[in-house]
mmCIF file as Biopython writes it, N, C-alpha, C and O atoms, coordinates in Angstrom:
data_model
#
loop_
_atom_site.group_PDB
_atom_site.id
_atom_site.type_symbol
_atom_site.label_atom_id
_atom_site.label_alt_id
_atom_site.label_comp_id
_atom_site.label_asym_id
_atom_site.label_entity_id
_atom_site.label_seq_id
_atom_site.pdbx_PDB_ins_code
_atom_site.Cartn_x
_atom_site.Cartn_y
_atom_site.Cartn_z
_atom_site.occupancy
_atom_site.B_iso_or_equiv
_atom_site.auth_seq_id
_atom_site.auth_asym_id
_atom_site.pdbx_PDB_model_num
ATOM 1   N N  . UNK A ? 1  ? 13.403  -3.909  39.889 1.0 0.0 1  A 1 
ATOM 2   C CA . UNK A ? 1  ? 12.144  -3.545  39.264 1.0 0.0 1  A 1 
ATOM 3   C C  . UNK A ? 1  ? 12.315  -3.443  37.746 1.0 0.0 1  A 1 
ATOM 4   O O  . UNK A ? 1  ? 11.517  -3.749  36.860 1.0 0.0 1  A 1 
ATOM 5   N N  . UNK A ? 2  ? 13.399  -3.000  37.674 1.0 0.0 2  A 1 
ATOM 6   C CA . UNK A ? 2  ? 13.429  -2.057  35.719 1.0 0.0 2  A 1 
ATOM 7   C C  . UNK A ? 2  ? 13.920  -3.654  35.151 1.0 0.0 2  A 1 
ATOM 8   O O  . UNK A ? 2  ? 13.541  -3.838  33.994 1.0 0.0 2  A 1 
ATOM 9   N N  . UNK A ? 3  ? 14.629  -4.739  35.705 1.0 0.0 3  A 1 
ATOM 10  C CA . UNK A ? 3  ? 15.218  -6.331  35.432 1.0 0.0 3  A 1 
ATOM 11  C C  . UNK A ? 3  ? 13.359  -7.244  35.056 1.0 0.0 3  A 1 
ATOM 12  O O  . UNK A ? 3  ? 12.899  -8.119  34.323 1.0 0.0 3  A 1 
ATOM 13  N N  . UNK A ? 4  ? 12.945  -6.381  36.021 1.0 0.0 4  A 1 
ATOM 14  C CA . UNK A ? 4  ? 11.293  -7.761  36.081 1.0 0.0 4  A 1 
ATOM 15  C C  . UNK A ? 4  ? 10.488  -7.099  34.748 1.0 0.0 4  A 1 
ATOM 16  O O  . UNK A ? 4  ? 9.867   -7.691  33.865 1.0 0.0 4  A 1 
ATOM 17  N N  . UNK A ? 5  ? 10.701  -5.825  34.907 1.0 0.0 5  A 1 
ATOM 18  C CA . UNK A ? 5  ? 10.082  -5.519  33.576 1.0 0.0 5  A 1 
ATOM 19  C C  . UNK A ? 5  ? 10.456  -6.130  31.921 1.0 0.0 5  A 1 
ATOM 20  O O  . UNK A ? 5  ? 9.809   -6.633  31.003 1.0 0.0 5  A 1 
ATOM 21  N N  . UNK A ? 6  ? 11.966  -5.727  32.191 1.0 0.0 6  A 1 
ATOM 22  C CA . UNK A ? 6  ? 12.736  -6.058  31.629 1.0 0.0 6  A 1 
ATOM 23  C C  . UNK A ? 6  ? 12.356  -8.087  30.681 1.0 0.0 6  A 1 
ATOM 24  O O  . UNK A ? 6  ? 12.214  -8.401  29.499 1.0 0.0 6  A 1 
ATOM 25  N N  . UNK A ? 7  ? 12.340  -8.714  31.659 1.0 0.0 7  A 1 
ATOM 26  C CA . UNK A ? 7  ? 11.718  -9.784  31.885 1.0 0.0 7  A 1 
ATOM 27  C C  . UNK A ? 7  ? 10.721  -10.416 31.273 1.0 0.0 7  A 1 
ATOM 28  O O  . UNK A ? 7  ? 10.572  -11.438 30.604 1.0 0.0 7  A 1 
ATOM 29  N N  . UNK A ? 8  ? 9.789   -9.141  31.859 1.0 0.0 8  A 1 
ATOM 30  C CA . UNK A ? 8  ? 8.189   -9.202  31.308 1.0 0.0 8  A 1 
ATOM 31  C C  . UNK A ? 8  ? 8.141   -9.318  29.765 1.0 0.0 8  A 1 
ATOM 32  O O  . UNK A ? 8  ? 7.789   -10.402 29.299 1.0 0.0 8  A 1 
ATOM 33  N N  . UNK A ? 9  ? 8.437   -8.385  28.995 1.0 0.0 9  A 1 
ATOM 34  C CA . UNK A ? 9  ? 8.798   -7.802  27.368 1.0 0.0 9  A 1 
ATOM 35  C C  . UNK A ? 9  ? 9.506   -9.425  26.446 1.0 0.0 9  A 1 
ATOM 36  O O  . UNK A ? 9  ? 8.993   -10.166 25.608 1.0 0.0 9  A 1 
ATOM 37  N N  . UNK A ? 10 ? 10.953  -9.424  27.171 1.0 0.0 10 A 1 
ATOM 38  C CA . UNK A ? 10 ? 10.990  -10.305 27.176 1.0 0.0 10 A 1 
ATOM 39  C C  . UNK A ? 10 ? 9.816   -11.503 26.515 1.0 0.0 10 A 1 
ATOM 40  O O  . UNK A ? 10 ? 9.560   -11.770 25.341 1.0 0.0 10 A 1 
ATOM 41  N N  . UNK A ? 11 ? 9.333   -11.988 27.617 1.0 0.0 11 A 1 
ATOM 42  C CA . UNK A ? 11 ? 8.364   -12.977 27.663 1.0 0.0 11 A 1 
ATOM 43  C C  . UNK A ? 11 ? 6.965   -12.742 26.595 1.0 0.0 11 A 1 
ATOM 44  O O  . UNK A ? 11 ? 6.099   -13.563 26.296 1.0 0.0 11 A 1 
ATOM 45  N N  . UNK A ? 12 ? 7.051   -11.930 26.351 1.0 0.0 12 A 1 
ATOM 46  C CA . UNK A ? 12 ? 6.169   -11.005 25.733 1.0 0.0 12 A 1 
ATOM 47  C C  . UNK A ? 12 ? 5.829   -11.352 24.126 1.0 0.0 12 A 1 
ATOM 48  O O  . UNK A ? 12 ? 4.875   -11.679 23.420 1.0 0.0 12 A 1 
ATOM 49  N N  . UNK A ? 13 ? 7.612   -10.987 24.010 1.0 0.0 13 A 1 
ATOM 50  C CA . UNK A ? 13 ? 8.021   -11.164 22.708 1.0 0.0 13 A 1 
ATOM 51  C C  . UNK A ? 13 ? 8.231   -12.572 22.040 1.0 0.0 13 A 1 
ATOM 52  O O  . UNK A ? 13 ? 8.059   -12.833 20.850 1.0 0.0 13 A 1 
ATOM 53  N N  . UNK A ? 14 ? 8.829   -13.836 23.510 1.0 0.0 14 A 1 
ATOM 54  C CA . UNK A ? 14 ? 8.793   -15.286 23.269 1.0 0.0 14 A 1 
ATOM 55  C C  . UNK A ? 14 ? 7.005   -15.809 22.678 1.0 0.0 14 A 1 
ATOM 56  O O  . UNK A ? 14 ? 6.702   -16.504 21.709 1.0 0.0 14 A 1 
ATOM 57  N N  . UNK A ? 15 ? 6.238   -15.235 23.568 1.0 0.0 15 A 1 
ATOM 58  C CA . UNK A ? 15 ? 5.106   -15.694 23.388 1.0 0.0 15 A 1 
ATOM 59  C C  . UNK A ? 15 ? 4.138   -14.779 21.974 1.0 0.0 15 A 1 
ATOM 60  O O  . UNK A ? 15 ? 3.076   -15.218 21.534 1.0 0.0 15 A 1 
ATOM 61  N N  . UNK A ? 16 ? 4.705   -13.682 21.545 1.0 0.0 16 A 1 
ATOM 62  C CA . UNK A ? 16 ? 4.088   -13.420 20.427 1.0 0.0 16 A 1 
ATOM 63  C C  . UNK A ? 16 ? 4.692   -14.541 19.488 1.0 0.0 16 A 1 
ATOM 64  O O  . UNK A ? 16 ? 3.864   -15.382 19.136 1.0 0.0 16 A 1 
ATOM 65  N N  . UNK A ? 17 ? 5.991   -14.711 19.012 1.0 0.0 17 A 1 
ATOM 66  C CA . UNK A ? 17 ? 6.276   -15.923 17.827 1.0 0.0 17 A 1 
ATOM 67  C C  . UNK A ? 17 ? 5.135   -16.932 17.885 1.0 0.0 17 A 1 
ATOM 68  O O  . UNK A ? 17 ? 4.481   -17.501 17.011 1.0 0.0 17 A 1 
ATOM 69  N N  . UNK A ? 18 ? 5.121   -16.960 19.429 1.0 0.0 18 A 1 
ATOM 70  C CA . UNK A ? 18 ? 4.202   -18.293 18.945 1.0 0.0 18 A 1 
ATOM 71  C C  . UNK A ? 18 ? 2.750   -18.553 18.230 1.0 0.0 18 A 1 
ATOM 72  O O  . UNK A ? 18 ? 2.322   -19.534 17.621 1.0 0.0 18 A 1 
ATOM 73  N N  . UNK A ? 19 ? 2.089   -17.131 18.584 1.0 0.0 19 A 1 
ATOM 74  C CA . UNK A ? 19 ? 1.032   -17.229 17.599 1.0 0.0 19 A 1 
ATOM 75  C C  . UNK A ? 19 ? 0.604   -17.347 16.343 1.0 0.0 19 A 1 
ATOM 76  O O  . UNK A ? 19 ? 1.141   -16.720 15.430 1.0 0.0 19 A 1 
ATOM 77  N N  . UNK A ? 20 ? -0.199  -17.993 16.198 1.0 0.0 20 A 1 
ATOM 78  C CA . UNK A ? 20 ? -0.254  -18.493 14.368 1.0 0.0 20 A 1 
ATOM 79  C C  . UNK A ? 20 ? -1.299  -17.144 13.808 1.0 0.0 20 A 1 
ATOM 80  O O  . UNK A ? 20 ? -2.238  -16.810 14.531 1.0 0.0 20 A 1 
ATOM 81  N N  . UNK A ? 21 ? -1.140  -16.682 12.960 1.0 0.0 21 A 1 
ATOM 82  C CA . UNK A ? 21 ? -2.167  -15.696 12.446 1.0 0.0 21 A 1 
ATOM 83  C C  . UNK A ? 21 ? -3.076  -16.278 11.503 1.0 0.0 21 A 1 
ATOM 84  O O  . UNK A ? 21 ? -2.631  -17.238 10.873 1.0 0.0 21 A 1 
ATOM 85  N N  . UNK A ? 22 ? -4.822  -15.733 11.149 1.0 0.0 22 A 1 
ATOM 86  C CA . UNK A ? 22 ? -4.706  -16.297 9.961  1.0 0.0 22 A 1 
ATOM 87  C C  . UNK A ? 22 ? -4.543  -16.412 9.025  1.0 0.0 22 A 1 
ATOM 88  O O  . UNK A ? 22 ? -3.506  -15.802 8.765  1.0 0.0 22 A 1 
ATOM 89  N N  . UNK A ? 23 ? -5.078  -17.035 7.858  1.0 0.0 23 A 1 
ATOM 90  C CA . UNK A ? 23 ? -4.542  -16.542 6.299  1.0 0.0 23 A 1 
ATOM 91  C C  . UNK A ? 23 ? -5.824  -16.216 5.578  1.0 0.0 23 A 1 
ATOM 92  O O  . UNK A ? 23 ? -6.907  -16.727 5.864  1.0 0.0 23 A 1 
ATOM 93  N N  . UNK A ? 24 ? -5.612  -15.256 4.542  1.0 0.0 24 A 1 
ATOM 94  C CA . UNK A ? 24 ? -6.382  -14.553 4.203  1.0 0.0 24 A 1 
ATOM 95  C C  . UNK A ? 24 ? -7.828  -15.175 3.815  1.0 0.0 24 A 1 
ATOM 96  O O  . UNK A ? 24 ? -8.771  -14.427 3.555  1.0 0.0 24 A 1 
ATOM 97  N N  . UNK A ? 25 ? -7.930  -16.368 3.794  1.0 0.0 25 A 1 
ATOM 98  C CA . UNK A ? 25 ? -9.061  -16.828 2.702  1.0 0.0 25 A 1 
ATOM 99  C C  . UNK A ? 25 ? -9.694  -17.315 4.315  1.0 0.0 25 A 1 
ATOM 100 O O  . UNK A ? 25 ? -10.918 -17.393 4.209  1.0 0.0 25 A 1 
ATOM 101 N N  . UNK A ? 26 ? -9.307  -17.608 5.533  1.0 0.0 26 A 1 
ATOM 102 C CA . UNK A ? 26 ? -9.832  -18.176 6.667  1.0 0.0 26 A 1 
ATOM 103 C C  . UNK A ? 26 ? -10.263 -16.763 7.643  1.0 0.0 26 A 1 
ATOM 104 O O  . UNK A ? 26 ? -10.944 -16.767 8.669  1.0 0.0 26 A 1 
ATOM 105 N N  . UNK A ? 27 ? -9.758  -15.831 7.097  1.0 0.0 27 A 1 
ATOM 106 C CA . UNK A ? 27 ? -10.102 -14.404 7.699  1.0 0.0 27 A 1 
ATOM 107 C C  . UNK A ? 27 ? -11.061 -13.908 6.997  1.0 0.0 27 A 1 
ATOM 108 O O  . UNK A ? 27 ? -11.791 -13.230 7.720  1.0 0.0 27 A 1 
ATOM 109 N N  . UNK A ? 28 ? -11.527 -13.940 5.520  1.0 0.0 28 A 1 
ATOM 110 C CA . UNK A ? 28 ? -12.404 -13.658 4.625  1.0 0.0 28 A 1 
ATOM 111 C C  . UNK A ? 28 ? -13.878 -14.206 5.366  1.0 0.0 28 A 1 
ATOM 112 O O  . UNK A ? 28 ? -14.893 -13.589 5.688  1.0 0.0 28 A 1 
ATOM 113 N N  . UNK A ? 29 ? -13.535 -15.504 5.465  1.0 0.0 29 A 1 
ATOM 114 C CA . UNK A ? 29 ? -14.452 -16.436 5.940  1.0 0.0 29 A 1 
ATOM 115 C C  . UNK A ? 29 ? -14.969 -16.522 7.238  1.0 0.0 29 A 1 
ATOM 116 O O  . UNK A ? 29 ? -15.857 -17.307 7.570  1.0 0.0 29 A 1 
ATOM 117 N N  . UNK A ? 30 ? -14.477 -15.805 7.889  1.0 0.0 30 A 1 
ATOM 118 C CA . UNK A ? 30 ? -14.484 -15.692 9.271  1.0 0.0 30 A 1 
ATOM 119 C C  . UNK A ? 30 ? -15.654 -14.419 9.449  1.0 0.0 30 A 1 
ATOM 120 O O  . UNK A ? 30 ? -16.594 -14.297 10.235 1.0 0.0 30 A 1 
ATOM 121 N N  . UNK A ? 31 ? -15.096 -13.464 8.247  1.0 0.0 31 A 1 
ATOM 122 C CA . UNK A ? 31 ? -15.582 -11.957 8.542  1.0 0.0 31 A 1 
ATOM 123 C C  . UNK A ? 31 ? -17.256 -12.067 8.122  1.0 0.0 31 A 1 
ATOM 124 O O  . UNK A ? 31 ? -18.217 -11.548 8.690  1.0 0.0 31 A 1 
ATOM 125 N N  . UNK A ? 32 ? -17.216 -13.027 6.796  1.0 0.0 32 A 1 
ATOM 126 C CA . UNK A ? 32 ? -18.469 -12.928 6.575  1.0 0.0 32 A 1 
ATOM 127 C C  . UNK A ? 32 ? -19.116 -13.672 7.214  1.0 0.0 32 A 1 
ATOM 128 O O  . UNK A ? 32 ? -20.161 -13.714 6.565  1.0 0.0 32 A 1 
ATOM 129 N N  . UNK A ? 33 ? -19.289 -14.551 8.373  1.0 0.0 33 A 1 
ATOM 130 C CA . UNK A ? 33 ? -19.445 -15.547 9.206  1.0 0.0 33 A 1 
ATOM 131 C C  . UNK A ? 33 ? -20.160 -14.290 10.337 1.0 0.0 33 A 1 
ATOM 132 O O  . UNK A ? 33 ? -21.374 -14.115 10.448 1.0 0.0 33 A 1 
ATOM 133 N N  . UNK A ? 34 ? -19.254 -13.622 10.992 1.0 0.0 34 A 1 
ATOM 134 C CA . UNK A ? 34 ? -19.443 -12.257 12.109 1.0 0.0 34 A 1 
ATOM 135 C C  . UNK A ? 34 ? -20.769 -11.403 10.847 1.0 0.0 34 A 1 
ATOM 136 O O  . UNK A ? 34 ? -21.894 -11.462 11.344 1.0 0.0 34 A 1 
ATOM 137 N N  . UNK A ? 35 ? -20.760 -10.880 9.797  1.0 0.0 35 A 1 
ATOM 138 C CA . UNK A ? 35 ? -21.391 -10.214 9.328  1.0 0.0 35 A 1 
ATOM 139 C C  . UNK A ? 35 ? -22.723 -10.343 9.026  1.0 0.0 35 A 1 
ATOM 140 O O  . UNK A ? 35 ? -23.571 -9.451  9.047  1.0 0.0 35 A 1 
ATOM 141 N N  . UNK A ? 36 ? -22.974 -12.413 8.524  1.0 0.0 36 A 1 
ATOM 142 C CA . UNK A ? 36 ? -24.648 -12.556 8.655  1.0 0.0 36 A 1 
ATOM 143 C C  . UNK A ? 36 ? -25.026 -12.916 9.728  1.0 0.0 36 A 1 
ATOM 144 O O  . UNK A ? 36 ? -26.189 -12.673 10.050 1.0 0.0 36 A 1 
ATOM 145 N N  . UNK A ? 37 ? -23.831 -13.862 10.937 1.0 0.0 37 A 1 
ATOM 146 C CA . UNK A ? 37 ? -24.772 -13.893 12.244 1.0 0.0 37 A 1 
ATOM 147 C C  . UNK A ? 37 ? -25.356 -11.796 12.678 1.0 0.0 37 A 1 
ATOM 148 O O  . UNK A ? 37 ? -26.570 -11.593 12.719 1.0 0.0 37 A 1 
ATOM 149 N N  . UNK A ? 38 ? -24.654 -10.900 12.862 1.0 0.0 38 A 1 
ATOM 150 C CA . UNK A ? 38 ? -24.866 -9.768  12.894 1.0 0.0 38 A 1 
ATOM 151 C C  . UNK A ? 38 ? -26.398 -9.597  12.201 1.0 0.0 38 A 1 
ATOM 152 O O  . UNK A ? 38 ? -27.482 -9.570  12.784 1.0 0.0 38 A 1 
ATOM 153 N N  . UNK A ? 39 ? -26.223 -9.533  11.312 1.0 0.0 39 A 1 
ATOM 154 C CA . UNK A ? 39 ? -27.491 -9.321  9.971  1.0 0.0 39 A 1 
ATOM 155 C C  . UNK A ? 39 ? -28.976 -9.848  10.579 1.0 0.0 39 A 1 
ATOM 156 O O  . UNK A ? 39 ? -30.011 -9.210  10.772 1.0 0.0 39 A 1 
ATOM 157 N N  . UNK A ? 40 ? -28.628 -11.416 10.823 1.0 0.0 40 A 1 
ATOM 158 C CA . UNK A ? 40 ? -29.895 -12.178 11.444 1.0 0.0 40 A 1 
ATOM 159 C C  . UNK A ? 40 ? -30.322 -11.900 12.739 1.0 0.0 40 A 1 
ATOM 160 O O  . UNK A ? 40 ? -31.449 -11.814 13.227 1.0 0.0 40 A 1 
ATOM 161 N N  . UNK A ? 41 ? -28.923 -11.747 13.317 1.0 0.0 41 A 1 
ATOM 162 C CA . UNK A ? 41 ? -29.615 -11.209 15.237 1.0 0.0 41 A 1 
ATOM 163 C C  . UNK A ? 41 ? -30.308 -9.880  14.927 1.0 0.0 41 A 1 
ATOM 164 O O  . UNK A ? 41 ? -31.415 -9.582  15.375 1.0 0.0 41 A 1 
ATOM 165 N N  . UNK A ? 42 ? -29.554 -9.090  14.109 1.0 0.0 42 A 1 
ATOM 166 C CA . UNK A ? 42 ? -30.633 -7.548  14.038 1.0 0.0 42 A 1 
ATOM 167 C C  . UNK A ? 42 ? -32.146 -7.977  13.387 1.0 0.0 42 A 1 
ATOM 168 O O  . UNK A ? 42 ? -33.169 -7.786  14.045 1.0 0.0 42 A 1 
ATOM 169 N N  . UNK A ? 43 ? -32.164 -8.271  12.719 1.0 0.0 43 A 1 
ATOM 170 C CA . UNK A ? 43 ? -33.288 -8.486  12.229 1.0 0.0 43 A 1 
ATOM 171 C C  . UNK A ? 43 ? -34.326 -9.032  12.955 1.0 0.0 43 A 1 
ATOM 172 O O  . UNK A ? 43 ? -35.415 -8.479  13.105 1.0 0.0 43 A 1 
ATOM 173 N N  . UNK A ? 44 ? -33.833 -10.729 13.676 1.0 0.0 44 A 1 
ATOM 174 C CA . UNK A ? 44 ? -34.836 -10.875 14.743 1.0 0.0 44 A 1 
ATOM 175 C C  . UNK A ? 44 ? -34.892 -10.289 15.995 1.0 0.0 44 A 1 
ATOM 176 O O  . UNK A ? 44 ? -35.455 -10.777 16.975 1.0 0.0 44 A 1 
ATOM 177 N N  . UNK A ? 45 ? -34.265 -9.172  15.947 1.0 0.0 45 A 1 
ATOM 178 C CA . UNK A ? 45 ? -34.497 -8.374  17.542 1.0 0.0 45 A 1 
ATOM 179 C C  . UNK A ? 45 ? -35.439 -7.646  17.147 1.0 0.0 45 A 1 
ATOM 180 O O  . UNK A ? 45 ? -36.426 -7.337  17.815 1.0 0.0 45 A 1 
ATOM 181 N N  . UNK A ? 46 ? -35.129 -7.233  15.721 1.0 0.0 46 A 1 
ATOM 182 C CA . UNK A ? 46 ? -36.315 -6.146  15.228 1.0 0.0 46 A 1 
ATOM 183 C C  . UNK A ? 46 ? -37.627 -6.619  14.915 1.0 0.0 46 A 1 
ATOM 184 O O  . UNK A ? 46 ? -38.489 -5.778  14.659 1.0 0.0 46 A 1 
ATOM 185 N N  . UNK A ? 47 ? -37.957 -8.027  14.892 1.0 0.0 47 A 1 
ATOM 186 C CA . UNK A ? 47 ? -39.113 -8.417  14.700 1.0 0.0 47 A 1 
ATOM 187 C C  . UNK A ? 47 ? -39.561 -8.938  16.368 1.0 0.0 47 A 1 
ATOM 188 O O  . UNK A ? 47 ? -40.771 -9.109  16.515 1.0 0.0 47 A 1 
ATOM 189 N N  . UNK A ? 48 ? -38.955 -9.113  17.215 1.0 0.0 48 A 1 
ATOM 190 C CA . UNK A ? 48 ? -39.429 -9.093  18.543 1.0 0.0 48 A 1 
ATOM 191 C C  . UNK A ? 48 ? -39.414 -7.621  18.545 1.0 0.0 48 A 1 
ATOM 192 O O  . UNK A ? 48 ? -40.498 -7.243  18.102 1.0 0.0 48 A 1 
ATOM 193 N N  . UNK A ? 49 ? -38.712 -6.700  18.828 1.0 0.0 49 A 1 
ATOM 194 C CA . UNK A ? 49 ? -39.123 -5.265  19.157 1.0 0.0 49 A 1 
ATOM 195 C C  . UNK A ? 49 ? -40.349 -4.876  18.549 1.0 0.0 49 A 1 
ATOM 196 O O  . UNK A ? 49 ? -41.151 -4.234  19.227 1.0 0.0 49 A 1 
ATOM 197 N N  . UNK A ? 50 ? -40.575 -5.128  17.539 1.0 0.0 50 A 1 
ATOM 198 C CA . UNK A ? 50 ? -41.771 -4.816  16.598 1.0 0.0 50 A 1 
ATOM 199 C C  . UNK A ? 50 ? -43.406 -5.520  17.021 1.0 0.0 50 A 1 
ATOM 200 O O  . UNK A ? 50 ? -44.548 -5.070  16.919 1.0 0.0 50 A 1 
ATOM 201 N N  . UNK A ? 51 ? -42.978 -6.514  17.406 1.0 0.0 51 A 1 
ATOM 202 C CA . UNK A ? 51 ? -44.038 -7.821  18.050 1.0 0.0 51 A 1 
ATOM 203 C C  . UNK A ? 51 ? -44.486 -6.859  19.724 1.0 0.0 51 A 1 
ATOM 204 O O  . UNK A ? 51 ? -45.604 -6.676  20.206 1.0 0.0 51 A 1 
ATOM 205 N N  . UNK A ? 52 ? -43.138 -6.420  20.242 1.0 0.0 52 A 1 
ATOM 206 C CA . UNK A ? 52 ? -43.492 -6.477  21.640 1.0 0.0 52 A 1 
ATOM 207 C C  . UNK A ? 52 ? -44.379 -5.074  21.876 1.0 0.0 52 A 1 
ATOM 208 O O  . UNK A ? 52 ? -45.232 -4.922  22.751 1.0 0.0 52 A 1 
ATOM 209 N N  . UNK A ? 53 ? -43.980 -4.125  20.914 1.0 0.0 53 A 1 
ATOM 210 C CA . UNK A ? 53 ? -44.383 -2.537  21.021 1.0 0.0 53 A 1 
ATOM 211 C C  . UNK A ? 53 ? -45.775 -3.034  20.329 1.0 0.0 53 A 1 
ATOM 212 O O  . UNK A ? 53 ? -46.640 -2.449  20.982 1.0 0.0 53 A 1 
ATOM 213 N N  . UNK A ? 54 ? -46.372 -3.762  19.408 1.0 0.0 54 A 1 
ATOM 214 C CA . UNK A ? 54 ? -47.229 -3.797  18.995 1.0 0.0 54 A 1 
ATOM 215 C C  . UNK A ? 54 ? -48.341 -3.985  20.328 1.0 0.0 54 A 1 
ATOM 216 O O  . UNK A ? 54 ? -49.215 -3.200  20.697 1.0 0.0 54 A 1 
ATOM 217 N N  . UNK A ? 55 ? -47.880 -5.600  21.006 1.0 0.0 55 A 1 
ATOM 218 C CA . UNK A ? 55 ? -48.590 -5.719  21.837 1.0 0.0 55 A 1 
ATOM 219 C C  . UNK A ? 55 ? -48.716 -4.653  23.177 1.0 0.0 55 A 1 
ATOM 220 O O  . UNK A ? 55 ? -49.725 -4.448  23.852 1.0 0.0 55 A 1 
ATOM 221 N N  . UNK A ? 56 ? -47.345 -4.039  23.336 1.0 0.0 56 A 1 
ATOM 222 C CA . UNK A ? 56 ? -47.536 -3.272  24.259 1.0 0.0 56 A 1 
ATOM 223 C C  . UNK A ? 56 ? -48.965 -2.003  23.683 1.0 0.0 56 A 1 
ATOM 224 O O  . UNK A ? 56 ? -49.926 -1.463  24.230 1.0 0.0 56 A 1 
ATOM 225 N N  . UNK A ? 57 ? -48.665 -2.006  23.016 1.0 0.0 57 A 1 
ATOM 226 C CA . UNK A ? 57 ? -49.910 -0.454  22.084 1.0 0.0 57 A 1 
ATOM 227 C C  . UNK A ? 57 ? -51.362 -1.463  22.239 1.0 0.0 57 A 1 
ATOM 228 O O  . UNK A ? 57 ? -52.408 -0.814  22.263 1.0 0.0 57 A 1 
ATOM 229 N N  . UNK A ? 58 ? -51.483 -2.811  22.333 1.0 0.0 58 A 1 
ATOM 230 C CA . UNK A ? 58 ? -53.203 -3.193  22.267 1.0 0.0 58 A 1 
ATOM 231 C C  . UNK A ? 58 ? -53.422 -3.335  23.723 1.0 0.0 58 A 1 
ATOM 232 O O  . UNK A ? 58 ? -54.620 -3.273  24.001 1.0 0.0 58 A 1 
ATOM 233 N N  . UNK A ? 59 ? -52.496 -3.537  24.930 1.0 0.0 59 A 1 
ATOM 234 C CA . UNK A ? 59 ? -52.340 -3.539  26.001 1.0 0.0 59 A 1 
ATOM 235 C C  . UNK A ? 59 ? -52.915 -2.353  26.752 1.0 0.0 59 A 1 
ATOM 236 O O  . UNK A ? 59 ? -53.494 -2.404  27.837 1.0 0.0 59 A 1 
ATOM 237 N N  . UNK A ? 60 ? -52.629 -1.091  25.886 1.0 0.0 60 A 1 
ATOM 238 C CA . UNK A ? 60 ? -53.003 0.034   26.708 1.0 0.0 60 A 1 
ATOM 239 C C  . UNK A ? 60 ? -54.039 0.577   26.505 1.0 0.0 60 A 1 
ATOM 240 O O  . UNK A ? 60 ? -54.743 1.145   27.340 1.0 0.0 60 A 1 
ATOM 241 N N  . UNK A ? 61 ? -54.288 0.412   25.022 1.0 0.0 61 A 1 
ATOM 242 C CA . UNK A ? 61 ? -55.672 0.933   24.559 1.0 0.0 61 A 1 
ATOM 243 C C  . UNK A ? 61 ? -57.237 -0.093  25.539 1.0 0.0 61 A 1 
ATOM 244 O O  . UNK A ? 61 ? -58.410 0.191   25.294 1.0 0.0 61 A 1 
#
């Protein structure tokens, strides 16, 4: 058991080298990429939320 673990870590550690990380100017770019899709989905959720409560409010009256 304590050999397979043993093993595991091992394998662990072969397969971290292999990952490439990125570099700073492709991580920059990346972040602000995540930050206006973010920006635009809020915004148009908030103009459907805004659309739907409206209609829901002429719906009831």
């Amino acid at each position: 058991m304590i050999e397979k673990i043993k093993q595991f870590f091992r394998e662990v550690q072969v397969e971290t080298k292999k990952v490439v990380y990125p570099g700073r100017d492709e991580l920059v770019g990346s972040t602000w990429i995540v930050i206006i899709t973010v920006i635009v989905v809020s915004v148009f959720l908030g103009i459907i939320d805004l659309s739907l409560t409206k209609l829901v409010g002429l719906a009831i009256r």
